[in-house]
Backbone as JSON, one array per atom type, in Angstrom:
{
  "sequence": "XXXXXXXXXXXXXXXXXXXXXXXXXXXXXXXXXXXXXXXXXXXXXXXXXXXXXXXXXXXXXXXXXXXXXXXXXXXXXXXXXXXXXXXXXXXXXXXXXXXXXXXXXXXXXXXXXXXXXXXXXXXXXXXXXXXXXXXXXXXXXXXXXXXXXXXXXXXXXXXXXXXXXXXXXXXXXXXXXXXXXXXXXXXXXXXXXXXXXXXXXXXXXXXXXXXXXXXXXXXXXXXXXXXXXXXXXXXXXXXXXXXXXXXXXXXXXXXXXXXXXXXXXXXXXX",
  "N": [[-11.22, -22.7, 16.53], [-7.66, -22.71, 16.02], [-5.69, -24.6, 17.38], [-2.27, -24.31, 18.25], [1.16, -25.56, 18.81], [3.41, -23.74, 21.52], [7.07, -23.17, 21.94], [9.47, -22.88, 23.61], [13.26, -21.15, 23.86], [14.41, -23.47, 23.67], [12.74, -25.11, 22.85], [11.36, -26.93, 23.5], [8.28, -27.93, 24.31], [5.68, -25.76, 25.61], [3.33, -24.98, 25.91], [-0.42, -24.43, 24.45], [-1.93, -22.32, 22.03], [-4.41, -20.52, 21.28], [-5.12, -19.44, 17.62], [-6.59, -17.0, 16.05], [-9.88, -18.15, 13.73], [-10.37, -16.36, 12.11], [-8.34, -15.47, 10.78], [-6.32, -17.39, 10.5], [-7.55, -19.43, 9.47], [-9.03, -19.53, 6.95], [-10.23, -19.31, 4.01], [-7.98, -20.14, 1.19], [-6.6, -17.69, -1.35], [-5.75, -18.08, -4.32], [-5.41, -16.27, -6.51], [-5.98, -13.85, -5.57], [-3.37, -13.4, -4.14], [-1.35, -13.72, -5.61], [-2.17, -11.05, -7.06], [-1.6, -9.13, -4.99], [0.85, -9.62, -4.43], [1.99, -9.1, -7.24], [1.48, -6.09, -7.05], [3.24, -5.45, -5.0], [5.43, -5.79, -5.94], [5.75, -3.91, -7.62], [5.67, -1.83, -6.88], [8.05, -1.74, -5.37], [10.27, -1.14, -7.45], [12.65, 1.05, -8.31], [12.58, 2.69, -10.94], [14.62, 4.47, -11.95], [15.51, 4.28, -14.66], [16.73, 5.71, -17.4], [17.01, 7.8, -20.4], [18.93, 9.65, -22.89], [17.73, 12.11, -24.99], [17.25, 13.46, -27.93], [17.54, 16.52, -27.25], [19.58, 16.42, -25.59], [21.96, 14.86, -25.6], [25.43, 15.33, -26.05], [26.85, 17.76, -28.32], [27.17, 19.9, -31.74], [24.81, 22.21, -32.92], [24.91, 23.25, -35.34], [23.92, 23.53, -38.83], [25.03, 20.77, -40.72], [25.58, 20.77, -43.39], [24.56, 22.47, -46.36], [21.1, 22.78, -47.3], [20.44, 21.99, -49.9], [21.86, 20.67, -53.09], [24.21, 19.4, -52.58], [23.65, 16.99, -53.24], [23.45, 14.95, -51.25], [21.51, 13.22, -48.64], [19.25, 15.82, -46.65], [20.22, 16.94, -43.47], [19.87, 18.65, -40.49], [21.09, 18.28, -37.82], [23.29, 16.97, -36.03], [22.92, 15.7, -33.87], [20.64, 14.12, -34.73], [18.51, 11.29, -34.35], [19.16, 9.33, -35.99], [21.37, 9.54, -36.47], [24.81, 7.96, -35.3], [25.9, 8.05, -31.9], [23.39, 9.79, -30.97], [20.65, 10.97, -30.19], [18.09, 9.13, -28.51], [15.1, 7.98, -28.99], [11.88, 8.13, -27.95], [12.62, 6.59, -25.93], [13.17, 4.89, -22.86], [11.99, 7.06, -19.93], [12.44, 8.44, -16.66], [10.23, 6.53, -14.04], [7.34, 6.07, -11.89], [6.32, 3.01, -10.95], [4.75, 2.12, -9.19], [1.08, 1.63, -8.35], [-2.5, 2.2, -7.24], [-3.69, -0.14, -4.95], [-6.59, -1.75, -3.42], [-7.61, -1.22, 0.01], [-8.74, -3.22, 1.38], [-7.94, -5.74, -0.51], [-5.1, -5.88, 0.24], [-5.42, -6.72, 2.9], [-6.75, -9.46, 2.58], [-5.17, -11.01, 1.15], [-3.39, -11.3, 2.78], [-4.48, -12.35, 5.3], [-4.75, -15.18, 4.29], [-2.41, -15.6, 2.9], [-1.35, -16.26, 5.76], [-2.99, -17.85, 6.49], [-2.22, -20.61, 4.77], [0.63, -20.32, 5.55], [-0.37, -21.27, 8.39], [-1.86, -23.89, 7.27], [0.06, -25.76, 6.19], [1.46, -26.64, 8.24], [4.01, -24.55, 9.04], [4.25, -22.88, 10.78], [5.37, -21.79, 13.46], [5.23, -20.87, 17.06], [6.59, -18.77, 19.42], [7.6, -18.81, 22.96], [8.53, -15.81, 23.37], [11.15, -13.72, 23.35], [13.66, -13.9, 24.7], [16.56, -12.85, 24.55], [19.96, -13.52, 25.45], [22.15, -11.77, 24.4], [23.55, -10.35, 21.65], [25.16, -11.4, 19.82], [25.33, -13.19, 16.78], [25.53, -15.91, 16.2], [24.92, -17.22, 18.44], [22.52, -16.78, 18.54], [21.49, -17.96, 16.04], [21.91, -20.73, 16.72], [20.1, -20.94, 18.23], [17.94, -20.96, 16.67], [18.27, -23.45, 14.78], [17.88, -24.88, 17.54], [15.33, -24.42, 17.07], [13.97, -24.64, 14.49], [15.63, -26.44, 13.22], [17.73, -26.97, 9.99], [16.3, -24.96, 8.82], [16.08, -23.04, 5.92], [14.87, -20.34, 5.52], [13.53, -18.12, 7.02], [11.03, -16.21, 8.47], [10.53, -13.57, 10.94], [8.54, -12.2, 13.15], [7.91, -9.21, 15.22], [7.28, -6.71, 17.45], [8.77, -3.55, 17.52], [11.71, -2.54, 19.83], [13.12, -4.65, 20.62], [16.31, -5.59, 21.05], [18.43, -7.26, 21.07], [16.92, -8.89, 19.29], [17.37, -7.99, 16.92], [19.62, -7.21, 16.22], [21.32, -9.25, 16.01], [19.94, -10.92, 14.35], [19.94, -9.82, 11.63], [21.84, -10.15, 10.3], [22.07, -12.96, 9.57], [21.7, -14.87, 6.84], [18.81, -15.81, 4.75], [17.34, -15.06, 6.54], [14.66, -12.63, 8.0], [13.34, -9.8, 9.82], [10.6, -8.44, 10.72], [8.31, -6.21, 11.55], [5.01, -6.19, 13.01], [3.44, -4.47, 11.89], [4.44, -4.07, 9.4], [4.29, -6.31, 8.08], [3.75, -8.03, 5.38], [2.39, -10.22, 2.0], [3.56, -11.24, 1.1], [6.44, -11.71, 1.81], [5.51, -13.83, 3.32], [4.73, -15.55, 1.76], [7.4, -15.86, 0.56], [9.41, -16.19, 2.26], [10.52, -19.91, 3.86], [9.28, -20.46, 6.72], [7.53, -19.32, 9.38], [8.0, -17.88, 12.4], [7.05, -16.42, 15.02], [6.23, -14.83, 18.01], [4.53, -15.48, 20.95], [2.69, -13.93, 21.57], [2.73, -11.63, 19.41], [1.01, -13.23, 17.77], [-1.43, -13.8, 19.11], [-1.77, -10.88, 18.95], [-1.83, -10.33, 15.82], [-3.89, -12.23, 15.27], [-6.04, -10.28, 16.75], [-6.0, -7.81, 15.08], [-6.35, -8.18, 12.29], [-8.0, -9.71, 12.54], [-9.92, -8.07, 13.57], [-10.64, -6.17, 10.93], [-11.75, -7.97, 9.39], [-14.45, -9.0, 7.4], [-16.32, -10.01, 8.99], [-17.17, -13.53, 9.52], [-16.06, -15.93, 7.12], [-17.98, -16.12, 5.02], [-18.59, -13.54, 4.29], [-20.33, -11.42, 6.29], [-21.08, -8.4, 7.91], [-19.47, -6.3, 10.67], [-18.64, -4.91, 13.85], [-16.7, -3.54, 13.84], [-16.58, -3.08, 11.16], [-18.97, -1.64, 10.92], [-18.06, 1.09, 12.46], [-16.12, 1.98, 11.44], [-17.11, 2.31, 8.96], [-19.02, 4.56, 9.56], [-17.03, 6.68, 10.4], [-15.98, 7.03, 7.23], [-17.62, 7.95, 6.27], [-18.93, 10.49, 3.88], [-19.85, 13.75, 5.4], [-23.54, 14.35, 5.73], [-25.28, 16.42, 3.02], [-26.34, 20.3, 3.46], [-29.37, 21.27, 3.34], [-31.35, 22.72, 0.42], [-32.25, 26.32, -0.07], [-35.08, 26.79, -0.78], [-37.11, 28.0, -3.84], [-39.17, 29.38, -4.0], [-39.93, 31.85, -1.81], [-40.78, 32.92, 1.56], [-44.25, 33.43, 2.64], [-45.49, 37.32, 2.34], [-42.42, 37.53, 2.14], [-41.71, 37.57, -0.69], [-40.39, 38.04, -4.08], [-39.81, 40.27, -3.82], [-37.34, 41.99, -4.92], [-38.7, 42.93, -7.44], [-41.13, 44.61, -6.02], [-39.59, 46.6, -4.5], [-38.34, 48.23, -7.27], [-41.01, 48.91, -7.77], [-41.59, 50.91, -5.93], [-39.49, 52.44, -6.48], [-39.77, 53.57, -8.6], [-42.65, 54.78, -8.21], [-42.24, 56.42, -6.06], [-40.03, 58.58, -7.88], [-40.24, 61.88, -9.24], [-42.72, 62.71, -11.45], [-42.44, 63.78, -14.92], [-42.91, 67.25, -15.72], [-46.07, 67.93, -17.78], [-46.23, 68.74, -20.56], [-48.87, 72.08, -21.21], [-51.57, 72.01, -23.06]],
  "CA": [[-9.9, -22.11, 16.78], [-6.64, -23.73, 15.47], [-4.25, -24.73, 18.25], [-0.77, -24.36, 17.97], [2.08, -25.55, 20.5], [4.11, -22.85, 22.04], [7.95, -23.36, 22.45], [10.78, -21.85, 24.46], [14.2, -20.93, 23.28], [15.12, -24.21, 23.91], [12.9, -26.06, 21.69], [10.44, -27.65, 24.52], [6.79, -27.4, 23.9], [5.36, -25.38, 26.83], [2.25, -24.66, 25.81], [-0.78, -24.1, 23.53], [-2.29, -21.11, 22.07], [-5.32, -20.57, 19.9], [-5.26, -19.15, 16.54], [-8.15, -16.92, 15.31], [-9.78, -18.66, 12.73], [-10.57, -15.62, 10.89], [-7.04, -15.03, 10.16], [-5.49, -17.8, 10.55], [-7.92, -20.53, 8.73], [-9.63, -18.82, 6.03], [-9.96, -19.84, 2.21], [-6.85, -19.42, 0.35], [-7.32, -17.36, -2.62], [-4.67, -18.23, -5.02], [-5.59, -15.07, -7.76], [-5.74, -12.27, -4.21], [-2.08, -14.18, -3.4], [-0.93, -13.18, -7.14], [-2.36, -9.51, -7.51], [-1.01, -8.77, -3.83], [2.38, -9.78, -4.71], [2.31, -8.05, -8.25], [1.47, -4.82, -6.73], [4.12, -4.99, -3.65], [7.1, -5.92, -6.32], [5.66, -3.15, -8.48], [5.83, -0.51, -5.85], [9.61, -1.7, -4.98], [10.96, -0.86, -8.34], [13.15, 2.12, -8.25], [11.83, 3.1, -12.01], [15.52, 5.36, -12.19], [15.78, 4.12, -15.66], [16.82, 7.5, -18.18], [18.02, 7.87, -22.01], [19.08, 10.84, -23.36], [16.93, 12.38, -26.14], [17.88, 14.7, -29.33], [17.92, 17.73, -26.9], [20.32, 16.02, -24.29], [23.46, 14.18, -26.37], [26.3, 16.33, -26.85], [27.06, 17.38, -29.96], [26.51, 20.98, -31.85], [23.35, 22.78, -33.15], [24.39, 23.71, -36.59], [23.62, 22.64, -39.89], [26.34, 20.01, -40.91], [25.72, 21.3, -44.81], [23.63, 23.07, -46.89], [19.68, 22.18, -47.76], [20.45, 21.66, -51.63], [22.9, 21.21, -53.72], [25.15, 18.29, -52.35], [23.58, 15.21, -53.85], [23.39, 14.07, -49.71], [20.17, 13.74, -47.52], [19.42, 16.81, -45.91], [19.9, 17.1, -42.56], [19.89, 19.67, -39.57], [22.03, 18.13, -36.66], [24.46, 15.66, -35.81], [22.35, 14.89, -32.59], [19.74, 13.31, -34.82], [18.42, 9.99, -33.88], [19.56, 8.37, -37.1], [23.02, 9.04, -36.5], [25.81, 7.49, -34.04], [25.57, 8.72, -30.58], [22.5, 10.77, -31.45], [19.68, 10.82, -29.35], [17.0, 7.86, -28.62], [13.59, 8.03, -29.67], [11.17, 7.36, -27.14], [13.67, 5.57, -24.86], [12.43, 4.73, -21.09], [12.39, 8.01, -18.47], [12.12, 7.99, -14.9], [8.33, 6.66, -13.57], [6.7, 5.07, -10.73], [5.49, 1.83, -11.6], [3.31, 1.8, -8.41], [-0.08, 1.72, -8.5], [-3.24, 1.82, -5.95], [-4.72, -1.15, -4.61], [-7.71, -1.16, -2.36], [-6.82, -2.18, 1.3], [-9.34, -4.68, 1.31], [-7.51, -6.78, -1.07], [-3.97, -6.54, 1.13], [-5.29, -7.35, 3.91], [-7.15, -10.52, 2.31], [-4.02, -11.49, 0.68], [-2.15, -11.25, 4.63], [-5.06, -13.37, 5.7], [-4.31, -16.24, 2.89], [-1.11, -16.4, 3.58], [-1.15, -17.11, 6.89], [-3.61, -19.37, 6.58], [-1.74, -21.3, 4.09], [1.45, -21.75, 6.34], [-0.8, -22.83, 9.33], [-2.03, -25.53, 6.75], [1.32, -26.12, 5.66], [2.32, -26.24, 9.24], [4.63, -23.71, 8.8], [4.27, -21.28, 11.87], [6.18, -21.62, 14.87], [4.88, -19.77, 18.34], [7.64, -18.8, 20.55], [6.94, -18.2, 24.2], [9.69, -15.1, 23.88], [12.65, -13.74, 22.56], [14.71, -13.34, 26.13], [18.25, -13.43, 23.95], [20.75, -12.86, 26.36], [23.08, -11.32, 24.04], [22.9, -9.91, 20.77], [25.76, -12.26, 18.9], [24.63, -14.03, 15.67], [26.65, -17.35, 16.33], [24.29, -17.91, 19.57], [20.98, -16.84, 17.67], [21.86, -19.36, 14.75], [22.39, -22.28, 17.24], [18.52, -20.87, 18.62], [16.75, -21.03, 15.13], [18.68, -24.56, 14.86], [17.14, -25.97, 18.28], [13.96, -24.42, 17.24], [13.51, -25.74, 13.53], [16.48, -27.61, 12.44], [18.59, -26.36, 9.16], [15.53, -24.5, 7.76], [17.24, -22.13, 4.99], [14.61, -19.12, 5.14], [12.85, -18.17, 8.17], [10.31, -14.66, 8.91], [10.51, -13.46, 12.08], [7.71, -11.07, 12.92], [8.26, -9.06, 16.29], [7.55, -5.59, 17.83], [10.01, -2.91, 18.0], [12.28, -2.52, 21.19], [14.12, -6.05, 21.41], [17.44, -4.63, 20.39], [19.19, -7.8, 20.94], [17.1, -9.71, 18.2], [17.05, -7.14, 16.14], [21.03, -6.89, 16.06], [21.34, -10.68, 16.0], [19.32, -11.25, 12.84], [20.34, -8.8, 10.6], [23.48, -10.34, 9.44], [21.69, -13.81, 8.79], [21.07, -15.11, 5.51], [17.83, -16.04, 4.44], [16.16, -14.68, 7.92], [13.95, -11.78, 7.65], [12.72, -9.74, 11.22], [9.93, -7.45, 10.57], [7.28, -5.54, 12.57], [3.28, -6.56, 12.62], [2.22, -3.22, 10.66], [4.84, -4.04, 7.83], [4.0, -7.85, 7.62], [3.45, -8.39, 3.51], [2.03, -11.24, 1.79], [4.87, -11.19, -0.32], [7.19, -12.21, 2.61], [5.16, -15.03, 4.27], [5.35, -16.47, 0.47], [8.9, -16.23, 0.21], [10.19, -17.56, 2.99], [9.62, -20.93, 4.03], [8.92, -21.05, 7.84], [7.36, -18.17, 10.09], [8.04, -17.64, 13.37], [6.35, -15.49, 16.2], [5.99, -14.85, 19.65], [2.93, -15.76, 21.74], [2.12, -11.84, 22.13], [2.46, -11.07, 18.48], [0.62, -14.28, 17.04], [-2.79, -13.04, 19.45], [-1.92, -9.03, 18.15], [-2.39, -10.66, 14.88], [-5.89, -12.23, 15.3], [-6.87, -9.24, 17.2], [-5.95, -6.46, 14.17], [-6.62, -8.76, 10.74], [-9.73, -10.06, 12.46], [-11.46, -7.15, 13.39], [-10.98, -5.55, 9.8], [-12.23, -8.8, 8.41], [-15.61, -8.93, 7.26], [-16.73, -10.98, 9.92], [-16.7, -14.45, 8.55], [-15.66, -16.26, 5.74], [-19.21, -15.92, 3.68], [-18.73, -12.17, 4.09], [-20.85, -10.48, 6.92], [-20.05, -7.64, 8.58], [-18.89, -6.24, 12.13], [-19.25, -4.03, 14.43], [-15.64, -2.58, 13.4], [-16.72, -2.11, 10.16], [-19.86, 0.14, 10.83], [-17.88, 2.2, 12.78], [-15.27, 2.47, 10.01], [-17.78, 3.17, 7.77], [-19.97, 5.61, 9.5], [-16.17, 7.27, 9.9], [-15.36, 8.02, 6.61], [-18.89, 8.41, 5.38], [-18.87, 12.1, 3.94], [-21.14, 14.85, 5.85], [-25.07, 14.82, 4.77], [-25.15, 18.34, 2.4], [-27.15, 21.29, 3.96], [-30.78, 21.12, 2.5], [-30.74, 23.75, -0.17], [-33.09, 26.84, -0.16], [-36.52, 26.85, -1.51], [-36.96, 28.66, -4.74], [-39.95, 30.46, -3.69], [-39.65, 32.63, -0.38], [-41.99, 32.81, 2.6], [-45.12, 34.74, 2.38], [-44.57, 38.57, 2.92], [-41.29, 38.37, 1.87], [-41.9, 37.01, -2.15], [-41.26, 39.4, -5.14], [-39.14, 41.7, -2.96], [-36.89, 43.24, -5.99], [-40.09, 44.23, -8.08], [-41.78, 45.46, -5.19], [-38.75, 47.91, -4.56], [-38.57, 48.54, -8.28], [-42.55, 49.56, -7.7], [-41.58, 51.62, -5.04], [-38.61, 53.62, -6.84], [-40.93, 54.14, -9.68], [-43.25, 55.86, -7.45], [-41.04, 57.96, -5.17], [-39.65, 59.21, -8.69], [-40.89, 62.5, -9.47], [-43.22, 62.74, -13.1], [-42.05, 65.27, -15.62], [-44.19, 68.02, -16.45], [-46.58, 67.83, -18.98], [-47.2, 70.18, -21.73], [-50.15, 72.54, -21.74], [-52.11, 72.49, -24.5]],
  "C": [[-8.81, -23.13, 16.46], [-5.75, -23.26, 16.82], [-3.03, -25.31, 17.75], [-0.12, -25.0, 19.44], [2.97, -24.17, 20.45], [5.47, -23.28, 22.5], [8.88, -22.63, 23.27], [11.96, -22.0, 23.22], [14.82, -22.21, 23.4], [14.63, -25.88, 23.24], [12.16, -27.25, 22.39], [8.83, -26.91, 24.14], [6.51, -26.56, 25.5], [3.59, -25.34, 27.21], [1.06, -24.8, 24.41], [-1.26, -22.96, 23.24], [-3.66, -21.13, 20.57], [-5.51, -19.49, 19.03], [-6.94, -18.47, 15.95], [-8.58, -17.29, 13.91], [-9.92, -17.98, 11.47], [-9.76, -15.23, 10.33], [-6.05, -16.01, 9.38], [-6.1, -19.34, 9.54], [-8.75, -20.36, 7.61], [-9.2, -19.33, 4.83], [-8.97, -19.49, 1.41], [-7.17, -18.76, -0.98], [-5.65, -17.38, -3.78], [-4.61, -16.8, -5.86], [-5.07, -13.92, -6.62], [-4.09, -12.31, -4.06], [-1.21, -13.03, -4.61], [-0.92, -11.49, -7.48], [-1.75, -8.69, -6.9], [0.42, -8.87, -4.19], [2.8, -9.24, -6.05], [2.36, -6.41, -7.59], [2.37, -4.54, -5.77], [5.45, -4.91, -4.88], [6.89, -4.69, -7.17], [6.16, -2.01, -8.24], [7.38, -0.29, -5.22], [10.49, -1.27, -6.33], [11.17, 0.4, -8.56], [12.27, 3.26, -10.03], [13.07, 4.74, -12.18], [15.82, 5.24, -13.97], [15.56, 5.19, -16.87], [17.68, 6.94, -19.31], [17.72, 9.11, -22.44], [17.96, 11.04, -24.8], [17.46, 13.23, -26.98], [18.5, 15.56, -28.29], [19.25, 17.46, -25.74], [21.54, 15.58, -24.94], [24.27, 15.71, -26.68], [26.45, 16.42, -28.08], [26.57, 19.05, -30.3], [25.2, 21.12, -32.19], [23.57, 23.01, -34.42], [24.28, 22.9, -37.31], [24.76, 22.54, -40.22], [26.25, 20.0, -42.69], [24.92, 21.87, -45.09], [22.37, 22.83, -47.48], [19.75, 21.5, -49.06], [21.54, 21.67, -52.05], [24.31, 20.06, -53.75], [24.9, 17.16, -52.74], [23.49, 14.59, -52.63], [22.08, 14.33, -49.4], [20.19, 14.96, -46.82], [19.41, 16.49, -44.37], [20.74, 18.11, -41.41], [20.59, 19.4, -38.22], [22.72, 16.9, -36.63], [23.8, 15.09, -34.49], [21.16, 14.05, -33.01], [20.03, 11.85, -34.64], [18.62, 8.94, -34.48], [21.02, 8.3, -37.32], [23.46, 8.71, -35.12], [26.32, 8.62, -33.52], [24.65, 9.95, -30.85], [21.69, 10.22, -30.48], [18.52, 9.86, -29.44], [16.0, 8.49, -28.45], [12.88, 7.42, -28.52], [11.41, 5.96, -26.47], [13.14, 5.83, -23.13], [13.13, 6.07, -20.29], [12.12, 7.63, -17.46], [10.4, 8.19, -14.47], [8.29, 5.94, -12.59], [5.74, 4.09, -11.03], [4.14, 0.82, -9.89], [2.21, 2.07, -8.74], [-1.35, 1.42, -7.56], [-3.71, 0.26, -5.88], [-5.73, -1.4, -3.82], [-7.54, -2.4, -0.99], [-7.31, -3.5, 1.47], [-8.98, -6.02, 0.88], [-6.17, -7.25, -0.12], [-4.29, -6.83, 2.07], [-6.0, -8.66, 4.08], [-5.95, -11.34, 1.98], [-3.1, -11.75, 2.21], [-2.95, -12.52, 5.09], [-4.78, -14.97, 4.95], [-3.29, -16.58, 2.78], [-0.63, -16.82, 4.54], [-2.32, -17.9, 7.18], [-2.9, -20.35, 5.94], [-0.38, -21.81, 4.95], [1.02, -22.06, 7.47], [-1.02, -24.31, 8.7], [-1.19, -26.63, 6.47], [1.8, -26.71, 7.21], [3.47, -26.01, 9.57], [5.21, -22.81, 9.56], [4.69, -22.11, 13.18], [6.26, -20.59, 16.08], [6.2, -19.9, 19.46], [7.04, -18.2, 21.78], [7.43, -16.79, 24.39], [10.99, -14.96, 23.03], [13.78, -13.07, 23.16], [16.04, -13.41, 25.64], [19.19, -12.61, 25.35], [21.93, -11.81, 25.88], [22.83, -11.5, 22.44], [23.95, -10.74, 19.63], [25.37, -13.68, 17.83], [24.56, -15.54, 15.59], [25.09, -17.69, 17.08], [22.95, -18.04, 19.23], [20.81, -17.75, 17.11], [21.21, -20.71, 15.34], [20.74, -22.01, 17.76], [17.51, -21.53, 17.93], [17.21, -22.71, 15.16], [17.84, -25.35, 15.84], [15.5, -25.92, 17.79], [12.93, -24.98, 15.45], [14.51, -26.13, 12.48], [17.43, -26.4, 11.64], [17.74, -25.78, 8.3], [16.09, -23.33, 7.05], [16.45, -20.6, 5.27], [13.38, -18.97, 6.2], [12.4, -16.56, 8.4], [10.12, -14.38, 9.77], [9.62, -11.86, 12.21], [7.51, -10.6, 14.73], [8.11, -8.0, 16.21], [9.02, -5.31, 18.0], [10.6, -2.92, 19.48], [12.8, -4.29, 21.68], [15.35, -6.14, 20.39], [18.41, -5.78, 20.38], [18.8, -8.91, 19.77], [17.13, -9.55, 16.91], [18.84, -7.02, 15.23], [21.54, -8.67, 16.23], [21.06, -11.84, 14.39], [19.46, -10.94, 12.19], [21.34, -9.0, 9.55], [23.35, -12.28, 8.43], [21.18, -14.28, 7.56], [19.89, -15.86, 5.37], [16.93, -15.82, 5.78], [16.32, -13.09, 8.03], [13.31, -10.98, 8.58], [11.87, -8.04, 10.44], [8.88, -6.87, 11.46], [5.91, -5.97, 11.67], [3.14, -5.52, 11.74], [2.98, -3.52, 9.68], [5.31, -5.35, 7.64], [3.39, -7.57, 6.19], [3.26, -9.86, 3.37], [3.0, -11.83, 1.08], [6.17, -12.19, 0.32], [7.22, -13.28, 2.98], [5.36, -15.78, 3.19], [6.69, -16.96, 0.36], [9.91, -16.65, 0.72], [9.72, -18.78, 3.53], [8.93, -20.85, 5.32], [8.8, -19.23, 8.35], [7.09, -18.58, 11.39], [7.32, -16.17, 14.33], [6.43, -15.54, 17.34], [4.32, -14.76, 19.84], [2.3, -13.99, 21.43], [1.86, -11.52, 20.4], [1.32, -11.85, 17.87], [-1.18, -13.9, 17.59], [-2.98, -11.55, 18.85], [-2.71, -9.57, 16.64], [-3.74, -10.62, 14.32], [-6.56, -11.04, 15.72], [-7.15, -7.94, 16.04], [-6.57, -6.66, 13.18], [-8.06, -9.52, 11.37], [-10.68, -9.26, 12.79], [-11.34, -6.43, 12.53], [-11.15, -6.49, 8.81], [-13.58, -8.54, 8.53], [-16.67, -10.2, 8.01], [-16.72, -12.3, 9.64], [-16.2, -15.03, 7.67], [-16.69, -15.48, 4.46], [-19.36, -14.16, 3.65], [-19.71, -11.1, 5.11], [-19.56, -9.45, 7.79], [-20.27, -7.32, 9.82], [-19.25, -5.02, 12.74], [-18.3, -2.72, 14.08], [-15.95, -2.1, 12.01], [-17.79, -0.8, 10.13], [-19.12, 1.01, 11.37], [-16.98, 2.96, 11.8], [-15.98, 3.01, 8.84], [-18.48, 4.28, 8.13], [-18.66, 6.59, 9.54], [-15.76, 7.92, 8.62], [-16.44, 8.26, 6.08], [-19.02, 9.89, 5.1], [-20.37, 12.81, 4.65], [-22.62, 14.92, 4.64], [-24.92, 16.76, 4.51], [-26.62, 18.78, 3.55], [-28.28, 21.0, 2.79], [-30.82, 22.59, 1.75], [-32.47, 24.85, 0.12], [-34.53, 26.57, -1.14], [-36.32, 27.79, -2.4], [-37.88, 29.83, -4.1], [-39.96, 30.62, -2.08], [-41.13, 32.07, 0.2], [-42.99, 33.39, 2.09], [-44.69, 36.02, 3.01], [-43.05, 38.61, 1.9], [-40.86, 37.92, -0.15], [-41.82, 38.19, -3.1], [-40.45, 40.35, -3.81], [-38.22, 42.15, -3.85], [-37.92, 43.55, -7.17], [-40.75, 45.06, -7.07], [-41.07, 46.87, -5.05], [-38.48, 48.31, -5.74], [-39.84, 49.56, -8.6], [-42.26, 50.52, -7.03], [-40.93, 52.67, -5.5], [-39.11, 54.15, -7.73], [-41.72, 55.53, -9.35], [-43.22, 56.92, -6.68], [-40.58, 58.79, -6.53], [-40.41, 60.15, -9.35], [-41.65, 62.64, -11.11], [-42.6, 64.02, -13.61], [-42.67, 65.85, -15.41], [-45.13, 68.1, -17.53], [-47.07, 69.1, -19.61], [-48.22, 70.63, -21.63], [-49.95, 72.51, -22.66], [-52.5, 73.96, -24.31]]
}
């Protein structure tokens, strides 16, 4: 277990607290770090980007001369794409440049980065975030006792603390987000992460029981249950081709039967 110290708002050690190692000390994967952070900036790009085409530019519909006869190129509109303000040719429409990734990887990539700023020692456990008052000034002078003039600081905190919530918001380069929408993307980009005691154990408790139990890859007790969860329903066993005895051959039999109930013609005397 990696121990941390625990401070107050005031920038006094109080305590320690231990770090699960499956979260918090785990193999960095430089490539997971990379793919994770391509796919989050991918998924933020609006993808509004539009150009008009032939059918969209103003401009009329008729023919601007006659097929033959003029000694000029022929052509059929003034919105073509060879003349000025005419319509672009396979010019960028509106798309979504997201794309899936399989959870497994973001939540390796979450692990990897916070291992990297424990190594860094990077992470800062607060005992608390008792603000008495929700003014930015007094916050500032907080972050100050608690790590100096650091420029870019992640503050990761449940909902319902309305005064640090309205405190932080207006600061530059500090970032307050909730545990479920912690990104790897974030812990990268700013330098120093901060927590509270309470969130910093939530942590280990969520990202280590959907780790694969160790480093070398076994697995848990959370994953069988996750897996026998989404495992799809065993199919119904399908019928037998051939029936029971007795009941085998039951539309010839009634075939035999209507045959026989059916009265014979008459036959010709000779």
């Amino acid at each position: 277990m990696a121990l941390v110290d625990i401070k107050n708002l005031e920038g006094r050690t109080v305590g320690q607290v231990d770090l699960a190692d499956d979260v918090f000390a785990r193999r960095v994967n430089p490539h997971l770090l990379h793919e994770v952070t391509r796919w989050y900036l991918r998924s933020q790009r609006a993808g509004t980007h539009k150009t008009k085409g032939r059918g969209e530019v103003s401009g009329s519909g008729r023919k601007l001369w006659r097929q033959k006869g003029t000694g000029r190129a022929r052509v059929g509109s003034i919105r073509s794409s060879i003349w000025r303000k005419g319509g672009t040719v396979h010019g960028p429409q509106p798309r979504s440049y997201a794309y899936a990734l399989p959870h497994k990887m973001v939540l390796g990539a979450l692990r990897s980065a916070l291992s990297a700023k424990l190594a860094e020692q990077q992470i800062t456990v607060v005992e608390g975030w008792p603000l008495e008052t929700h003014k930015t000034g007094k916050f500032r002078q907080t972050l100050t006792r608690l790590e100096g003039e650091t420029r870019t600081i992640l503050l990761v905190e449940p909902e319902g603390n309305r005064n640090l919530e309205l405190a932080s918001r207006n600061l530059e380069g500090v970032k307050l987000v909730t545990p479920r929408a912690l990104q790897a993307y974030d812990l990268l980009r700013h330098e120093r992460l901060m927590l509270s005691k309470d969130t910093a154990l939530q942590l280990g408790r969520t990202l280590g029981s959907a780790t694969g139990g160790s480093a070398t890859g076994g697995s848990t007790a959370a994953d069988s249950a996750a897996g026998a969860a989404t495992a799809p329903a065993a199919s119904k066993p399908r019928r037998a081709k051939v029936a029971k005895s007795g009941k085998a051959g039951k539309p010839r039999a009634r075939k035999a039967q209507a045959k026989a109930k059916s009265p014979k013609a008459p036959q010709a005397k000779e």
